[in-house]
Structure formats: structure tokens, C-alpha cells
C-alpha positions as CSV (number, residue, x, y, z in Angstrom):
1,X,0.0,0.0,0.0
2,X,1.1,3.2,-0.4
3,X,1.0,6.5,1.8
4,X,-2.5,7.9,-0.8
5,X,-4.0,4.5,0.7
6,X,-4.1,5.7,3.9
7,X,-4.7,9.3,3.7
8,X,-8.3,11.0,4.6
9,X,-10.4,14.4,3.3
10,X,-10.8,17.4,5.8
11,X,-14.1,16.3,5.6
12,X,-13.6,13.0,6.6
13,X,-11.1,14.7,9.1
14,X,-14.0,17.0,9.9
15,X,-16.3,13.9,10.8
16,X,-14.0,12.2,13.1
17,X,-13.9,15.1,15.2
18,X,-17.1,15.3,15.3
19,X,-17.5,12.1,16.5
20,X,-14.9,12.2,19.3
21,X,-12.8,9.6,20.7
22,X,-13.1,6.1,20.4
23,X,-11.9,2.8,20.6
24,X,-10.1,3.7,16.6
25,X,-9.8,7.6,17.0
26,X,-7.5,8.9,19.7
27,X,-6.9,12.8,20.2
28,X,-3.7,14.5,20.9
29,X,-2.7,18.4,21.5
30,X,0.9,17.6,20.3
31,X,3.3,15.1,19.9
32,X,5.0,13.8,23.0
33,X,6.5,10.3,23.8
34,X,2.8,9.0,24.4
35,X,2.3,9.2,21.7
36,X,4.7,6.1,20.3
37,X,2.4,4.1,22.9
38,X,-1.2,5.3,21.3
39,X,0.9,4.1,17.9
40,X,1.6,0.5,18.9
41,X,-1.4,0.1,20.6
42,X,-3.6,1.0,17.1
43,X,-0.9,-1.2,15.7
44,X,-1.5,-4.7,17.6
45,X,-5.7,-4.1,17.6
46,X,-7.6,-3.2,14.1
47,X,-5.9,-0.4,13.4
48,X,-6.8,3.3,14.3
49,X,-6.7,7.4,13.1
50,X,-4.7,9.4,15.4
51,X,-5.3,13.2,15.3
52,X,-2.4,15.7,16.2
53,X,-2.9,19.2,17.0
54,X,-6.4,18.3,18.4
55,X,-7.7,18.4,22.1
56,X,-10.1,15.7,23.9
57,X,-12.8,18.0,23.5
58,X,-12.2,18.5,19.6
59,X,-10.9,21.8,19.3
60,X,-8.6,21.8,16.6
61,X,-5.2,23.8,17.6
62,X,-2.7,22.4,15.3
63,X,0.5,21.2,15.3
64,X,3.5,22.1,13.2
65,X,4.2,19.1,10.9
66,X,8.5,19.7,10.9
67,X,10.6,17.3,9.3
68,X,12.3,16.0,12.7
69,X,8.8,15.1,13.6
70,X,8.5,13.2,10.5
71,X,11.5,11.7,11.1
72,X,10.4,10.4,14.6
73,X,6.9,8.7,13.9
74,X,8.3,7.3,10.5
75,X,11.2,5.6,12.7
76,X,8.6,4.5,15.4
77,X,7.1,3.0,13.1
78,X,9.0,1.3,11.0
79,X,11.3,0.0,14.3
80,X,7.4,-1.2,15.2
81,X,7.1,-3.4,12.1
82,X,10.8,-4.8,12.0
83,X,10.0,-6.4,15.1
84,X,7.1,-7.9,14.2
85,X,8.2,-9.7,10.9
């Protein structure tokens, strides 16, 4: 699959805010080591959406997208799916 596979509309985007947190949609105001644990639990269940820059009670604040953050969630998850092949 590639990276298009996975990616969602604003409205889609819109929806799941709307919607709130769930069992497949977790909220988060910014990136912090938590985070990798949020990323490996939707990784060992069905699968999930993961919404930076975006409070528990869906107020969308943001979050700068820089490349070192990238980086970090690209490396958390690849590390995640070396260890489990």
C-alpha cells in the first residue's frame, strides 16, 4: 500500500472530530512520547486514526508538521514493524 492509501479528506477529518474519541480515534494536542504508545497500541488491535494538534474535546489547535517530527513517527514506526516480521 502506499502513503494515498491511507490518507483521509478534511471532511472526513471533519467527521471524526465530530465524532470524538473512540476505541479507533485517539486525540492528541501535540506530539510527545505517548504518543509512540497510542501508535503500537492502534498497531497490535484493528488499526486506528490518530489526530495531532487536536484536544479531547475537539478543538482543533494544530501542530506544526517539521521534518524532525516526521523523522520520529516514521522511525517509530517502522522499528514497530521490524519487530514484528
Amino acid at each position: 500500500m502506499t502513503p494515498a492509501d491511507y490518507s483521509i479528506t478534511s471532511d472526513q477529518v471533519k467527521l471524526l472530530i465530530r465524532e470524538g474519541e473512540g476505541l479507533s480515534v485517539e486525540f492528541k494536542e501535540r506530539y510527545t512520547p505517548r504518543i509512540d504508545e497510542d501508535i503500537v497500541a492502534f498497531a497490535n488491535a484493528k488499526g486506528g486514526t490518530l489526530l495531532l494538534g487536536v484536544r479531547d474535546d475537539g478543538t482543533v489547535i494544530g501542530e506544526r508538521l517539521t521534518n524532525d517530527l516526521k523523522a520520529r513517527i516514521n522511525s517509530l514506526t517502522r522499528n514497530w514493524a521490524w519487530g514484528r516480521s
